[in-house]
N, CA, C and O of each residue as an XYZ file, in Angstrom:
340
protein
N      27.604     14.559    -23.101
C      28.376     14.579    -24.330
C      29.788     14.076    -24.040
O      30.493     14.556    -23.152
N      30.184     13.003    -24.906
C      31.505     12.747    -24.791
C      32.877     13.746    -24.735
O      33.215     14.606    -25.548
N      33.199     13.540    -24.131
C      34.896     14.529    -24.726
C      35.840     13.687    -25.086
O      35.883     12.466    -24.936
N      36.664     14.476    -25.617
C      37.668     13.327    -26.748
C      38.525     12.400    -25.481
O      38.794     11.215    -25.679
N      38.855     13.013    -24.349
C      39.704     12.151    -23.432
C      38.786     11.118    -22.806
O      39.363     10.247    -22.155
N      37.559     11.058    -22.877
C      36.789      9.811    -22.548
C      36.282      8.465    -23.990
O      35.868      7.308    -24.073
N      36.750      9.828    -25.038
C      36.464      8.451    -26.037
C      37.695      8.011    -26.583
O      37.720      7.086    -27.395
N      39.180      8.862    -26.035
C      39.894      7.898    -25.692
C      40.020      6.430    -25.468
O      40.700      5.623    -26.101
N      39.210      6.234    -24.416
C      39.302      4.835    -24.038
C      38.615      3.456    -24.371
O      38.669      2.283    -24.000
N      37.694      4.533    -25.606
C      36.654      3.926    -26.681
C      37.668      3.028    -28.074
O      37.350      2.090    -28.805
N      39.088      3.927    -27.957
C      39.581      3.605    -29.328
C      39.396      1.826    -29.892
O      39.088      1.214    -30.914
N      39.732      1.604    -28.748
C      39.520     -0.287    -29.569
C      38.400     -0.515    -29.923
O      38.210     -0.629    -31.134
N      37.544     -0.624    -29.218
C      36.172     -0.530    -29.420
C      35.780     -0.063    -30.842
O      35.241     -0.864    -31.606
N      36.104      1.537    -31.315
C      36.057      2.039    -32.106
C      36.609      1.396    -33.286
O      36.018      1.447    -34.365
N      37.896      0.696    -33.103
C      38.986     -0.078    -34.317
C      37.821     -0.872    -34.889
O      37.237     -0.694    -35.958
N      37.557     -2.018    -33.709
C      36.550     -3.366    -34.322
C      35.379     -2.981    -34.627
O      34.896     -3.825    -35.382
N      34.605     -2.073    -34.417
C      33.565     -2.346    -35.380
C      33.780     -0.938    -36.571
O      32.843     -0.512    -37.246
N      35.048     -0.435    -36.623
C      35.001     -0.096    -38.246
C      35.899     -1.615    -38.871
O      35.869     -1.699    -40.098
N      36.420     -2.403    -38.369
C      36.692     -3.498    -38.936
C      35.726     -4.250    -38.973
O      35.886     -5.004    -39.933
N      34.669     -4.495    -38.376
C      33.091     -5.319    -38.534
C      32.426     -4.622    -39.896
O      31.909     -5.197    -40.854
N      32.608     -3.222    -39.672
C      32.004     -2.457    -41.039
C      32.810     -3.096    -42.306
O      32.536     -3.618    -43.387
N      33.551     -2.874    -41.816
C      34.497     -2.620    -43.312
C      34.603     -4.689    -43.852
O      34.638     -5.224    -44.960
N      34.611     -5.000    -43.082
C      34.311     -6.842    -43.366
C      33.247     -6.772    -43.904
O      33.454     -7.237    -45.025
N      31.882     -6.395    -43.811
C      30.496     -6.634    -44.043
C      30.649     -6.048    -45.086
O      30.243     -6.653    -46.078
N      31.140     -4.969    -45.257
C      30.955     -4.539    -46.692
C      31.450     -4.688    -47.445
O      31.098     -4.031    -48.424
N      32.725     -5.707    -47.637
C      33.554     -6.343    -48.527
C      32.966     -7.020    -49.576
O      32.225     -7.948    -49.252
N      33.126     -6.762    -50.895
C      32.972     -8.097    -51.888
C      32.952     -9.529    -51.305
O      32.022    -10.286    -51.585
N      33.810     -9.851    -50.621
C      33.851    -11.233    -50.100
C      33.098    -11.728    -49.885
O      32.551    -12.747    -50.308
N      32.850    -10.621    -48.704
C      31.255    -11.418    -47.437
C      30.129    -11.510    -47.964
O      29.077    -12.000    -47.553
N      30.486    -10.861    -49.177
C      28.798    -11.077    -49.895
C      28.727    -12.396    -50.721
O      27.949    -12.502    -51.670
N      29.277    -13.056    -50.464
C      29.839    -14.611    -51.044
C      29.859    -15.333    -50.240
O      30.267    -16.457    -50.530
N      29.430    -15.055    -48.823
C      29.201    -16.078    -47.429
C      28.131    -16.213    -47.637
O      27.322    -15.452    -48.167
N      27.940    -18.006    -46.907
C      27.080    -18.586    -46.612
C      26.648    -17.889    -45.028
O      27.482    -17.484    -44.218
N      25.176    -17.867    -44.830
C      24.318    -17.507    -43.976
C      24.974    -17.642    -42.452
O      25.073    -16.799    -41.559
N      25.410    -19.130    -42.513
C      25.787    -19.541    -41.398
C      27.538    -19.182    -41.150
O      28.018    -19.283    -40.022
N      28.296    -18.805    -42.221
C      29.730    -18.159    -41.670
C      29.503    -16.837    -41.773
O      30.610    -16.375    -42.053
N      28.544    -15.739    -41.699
C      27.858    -14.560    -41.915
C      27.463    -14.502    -40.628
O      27.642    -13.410    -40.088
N      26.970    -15.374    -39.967
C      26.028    -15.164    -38.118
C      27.630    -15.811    -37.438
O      27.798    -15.496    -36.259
N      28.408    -16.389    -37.873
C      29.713    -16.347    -36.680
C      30.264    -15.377    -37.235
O      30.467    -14.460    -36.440
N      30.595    -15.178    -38.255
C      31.532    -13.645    -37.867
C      30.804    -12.346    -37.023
O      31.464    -11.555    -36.348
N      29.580    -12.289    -37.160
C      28.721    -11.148    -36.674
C      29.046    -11.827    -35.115
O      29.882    -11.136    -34.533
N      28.513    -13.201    -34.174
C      28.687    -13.442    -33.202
C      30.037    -13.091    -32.793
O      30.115    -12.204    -31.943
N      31.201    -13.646    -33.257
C      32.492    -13.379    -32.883
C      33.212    -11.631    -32.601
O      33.869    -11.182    -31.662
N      32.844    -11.158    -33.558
C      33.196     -9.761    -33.834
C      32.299     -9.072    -32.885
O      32.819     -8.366    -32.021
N      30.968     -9.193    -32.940
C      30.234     -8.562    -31.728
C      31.065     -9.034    -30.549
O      31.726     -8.147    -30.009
N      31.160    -10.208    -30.063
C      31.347     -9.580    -28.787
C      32.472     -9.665    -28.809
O      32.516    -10.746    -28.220
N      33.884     -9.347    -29.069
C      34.839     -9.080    -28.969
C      34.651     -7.237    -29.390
O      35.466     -6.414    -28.972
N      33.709     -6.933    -30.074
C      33.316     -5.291    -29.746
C      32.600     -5.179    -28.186
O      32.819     -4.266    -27.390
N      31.911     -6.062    -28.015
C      31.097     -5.817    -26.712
C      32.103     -5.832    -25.442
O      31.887     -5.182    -24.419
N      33.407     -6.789    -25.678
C      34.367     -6.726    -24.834
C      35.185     -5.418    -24.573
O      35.549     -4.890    -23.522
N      35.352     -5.066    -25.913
C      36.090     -3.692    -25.897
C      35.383     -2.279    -25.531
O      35.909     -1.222    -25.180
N      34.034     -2.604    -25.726
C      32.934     -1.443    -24.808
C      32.944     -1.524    -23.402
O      33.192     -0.716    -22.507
N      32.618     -2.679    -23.437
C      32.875     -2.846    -21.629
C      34.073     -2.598    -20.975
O      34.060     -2.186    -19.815
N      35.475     -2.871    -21.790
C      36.856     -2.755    -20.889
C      37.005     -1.251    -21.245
O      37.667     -0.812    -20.305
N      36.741     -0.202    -22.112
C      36.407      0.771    -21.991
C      35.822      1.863    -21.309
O      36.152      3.044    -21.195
N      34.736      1.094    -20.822
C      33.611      1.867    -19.756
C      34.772      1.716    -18.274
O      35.088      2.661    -17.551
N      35.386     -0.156    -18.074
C      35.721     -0.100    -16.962
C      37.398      0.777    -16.372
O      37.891      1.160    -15.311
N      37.745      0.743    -17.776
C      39.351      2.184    -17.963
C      38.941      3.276    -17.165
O      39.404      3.751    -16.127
N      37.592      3.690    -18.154
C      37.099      5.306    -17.930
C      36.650      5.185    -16.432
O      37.060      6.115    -15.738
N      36.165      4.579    -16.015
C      35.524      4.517    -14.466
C      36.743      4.570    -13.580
O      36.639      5.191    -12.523
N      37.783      4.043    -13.859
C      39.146      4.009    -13.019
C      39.713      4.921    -12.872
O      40.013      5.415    -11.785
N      40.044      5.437    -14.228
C      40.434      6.675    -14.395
C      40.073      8.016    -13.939
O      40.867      8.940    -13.763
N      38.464      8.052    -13.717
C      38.025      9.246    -13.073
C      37.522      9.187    -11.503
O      37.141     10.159    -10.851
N      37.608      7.857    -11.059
C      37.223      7.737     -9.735
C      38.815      8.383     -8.542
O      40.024      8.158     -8.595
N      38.065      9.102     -7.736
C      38.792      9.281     -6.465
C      39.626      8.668     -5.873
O      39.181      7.948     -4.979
N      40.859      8.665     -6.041
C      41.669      7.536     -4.669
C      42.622      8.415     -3.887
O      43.104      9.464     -4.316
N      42.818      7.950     -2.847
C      44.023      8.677     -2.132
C      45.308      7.850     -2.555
O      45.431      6.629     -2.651
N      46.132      8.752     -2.757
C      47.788      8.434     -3.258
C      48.265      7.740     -2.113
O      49.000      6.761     -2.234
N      47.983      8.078     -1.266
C      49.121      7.020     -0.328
C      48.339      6.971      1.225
O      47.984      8.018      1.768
N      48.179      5.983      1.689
C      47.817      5.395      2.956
C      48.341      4.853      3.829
O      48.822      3.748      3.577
N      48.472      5.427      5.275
C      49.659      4.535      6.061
C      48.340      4.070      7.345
O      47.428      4.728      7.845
N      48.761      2.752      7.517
C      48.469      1.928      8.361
C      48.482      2.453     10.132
O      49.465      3.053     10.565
N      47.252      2.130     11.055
C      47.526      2.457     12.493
C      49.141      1.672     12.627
O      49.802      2.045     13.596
N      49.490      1.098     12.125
C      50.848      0.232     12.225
C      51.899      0.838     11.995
O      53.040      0.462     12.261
N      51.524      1.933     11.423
C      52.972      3.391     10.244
C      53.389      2.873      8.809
O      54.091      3.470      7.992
N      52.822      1.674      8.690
C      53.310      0.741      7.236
C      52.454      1.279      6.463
O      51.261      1.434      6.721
N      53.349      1.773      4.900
C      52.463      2.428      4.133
C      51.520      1.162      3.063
O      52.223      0.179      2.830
N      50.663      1.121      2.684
C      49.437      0.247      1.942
C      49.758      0.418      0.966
O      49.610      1.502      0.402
N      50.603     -1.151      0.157
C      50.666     -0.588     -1.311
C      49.663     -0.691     -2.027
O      49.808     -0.073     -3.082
N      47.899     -1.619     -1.848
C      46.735     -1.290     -2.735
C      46.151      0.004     -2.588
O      46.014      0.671     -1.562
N      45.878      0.220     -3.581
C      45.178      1.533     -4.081
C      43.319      1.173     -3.660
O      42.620      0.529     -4.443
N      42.850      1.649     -2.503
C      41.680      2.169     -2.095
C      41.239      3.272     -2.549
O      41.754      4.335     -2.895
N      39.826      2.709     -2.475
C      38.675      4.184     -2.997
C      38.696      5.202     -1.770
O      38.441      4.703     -0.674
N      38.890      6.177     -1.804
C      39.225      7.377     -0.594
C      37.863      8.032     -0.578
O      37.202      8.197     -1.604
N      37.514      8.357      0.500
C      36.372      8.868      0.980
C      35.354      8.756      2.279
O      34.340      9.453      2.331
């Protein structure tokens, strides 16, 4: 089950397809031709599919393990952030 701090990172995701909804169900779109009806659905999908995926990859960052700070056999501290373990 989701918790609200993981669907947090859903919010965009969440924006575009109540803006995909809310387009489709417009007076307007019901006045499109077939073929500007399958690009907005192509376009809008995956710019939702983008925002699912950069979502998933937030949340994965966010909850994965790292060690804060790493110093080198050298004594020089590592400014990239490694997975610790």
């Amino acid at each position: 089950m989701p918790t609200d701090l993981s669907l947090s990172f859903f919010e965009s995701a969440l924006a575009q397809f109540n803006e995909l909804v809310d387009r489709l169900s417009s007076a307007d779109s019901q006045n499109w031709e077939h073929g500007k009806l399958e690009r907005y659905i192509h376009e809008s999908g995956t710019e939702l599919l983008r925002r699912l995926y950069q979502g998933h990859l937030d949340l994965r960052y966010a909850s994965e393990d790292y060690q804060s700070e790493v110093v080198g056999s050298d004594g020089e501290t590592r400014p990239v952030r490694c997975q610790g373990g």
